[in-house]
C-alpha positions in Angstrom: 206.7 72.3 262.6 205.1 68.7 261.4 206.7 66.7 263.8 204.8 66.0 267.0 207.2 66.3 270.1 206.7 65.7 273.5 206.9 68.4 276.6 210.7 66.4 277.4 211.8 66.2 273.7 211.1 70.2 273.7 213.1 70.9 276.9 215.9 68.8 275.4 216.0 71.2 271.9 216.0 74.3 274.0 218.9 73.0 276.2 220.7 72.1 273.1 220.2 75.2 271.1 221.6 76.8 273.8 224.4 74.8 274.5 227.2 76.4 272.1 229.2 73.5 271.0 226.1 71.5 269.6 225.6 72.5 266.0 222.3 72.6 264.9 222.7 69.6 262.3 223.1 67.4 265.5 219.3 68.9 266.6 218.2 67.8 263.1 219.1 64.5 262.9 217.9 63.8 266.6 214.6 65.9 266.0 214.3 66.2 262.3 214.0 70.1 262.9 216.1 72.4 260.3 217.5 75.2 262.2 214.6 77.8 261.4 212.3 75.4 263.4 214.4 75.2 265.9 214.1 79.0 266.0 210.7 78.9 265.5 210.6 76.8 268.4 212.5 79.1 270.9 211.0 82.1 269.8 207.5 80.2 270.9 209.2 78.5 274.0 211.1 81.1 275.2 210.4 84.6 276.9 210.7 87.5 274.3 214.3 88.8 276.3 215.9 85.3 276.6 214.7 84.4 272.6 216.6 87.9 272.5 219.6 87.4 273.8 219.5 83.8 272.7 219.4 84.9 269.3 222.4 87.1 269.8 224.3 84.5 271.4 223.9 82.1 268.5 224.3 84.8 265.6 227.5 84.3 264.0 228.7 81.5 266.3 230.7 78.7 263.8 230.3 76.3 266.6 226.4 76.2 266.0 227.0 74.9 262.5 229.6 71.9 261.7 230.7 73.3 257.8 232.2 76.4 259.4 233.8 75.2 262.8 237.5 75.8 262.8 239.1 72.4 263.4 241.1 72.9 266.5 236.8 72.1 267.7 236.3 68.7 268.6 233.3 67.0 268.5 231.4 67.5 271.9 228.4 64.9 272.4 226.3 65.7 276.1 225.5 62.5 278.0 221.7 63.6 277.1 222.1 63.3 273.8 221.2 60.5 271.5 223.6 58.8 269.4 223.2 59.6 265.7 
């Protein structure tokens, strides 16, 4: 990762890589980090259980990536996030 970020712009990726209705192109274009970064970044941030079951939570979950959500999802923006 290139980008220099800040202890709070860290905690804010976490909590939104965990969140499951904020794809990872919305942590990109707040963060400019692709989503193997982002992984990157977890698996550095988190403990090696929680990367773990993080991991598992986001595998295969179309909510994490906006090209394969089923359209009955609406867009869901946290009051914590920046507008894009």
């Amino acid at each position: 990762m290139g980008k220099q970020l800040t202890d709070q712009d860290r905690d804010r990726i976490v909590e939104m890589a965990w969140e499951d209705r904020t794809p990872f192109e919305a942590i990109e274009v707040q963060f400019g980090l692709k989503e193997n970064e982002v992984r990157a970044l977890m698996r550095q941030t988190l403990k090696r259980r929680s990367f773990e079951l993080w991991r598992k939570r986001v595998k295969g979950r179309l909510t994490k990536h906006r090209a394969a959500r089923p359209t009955h999802v609406t867009r869901f923006r946290s009051a914590n996030q920046r507008s894009a």
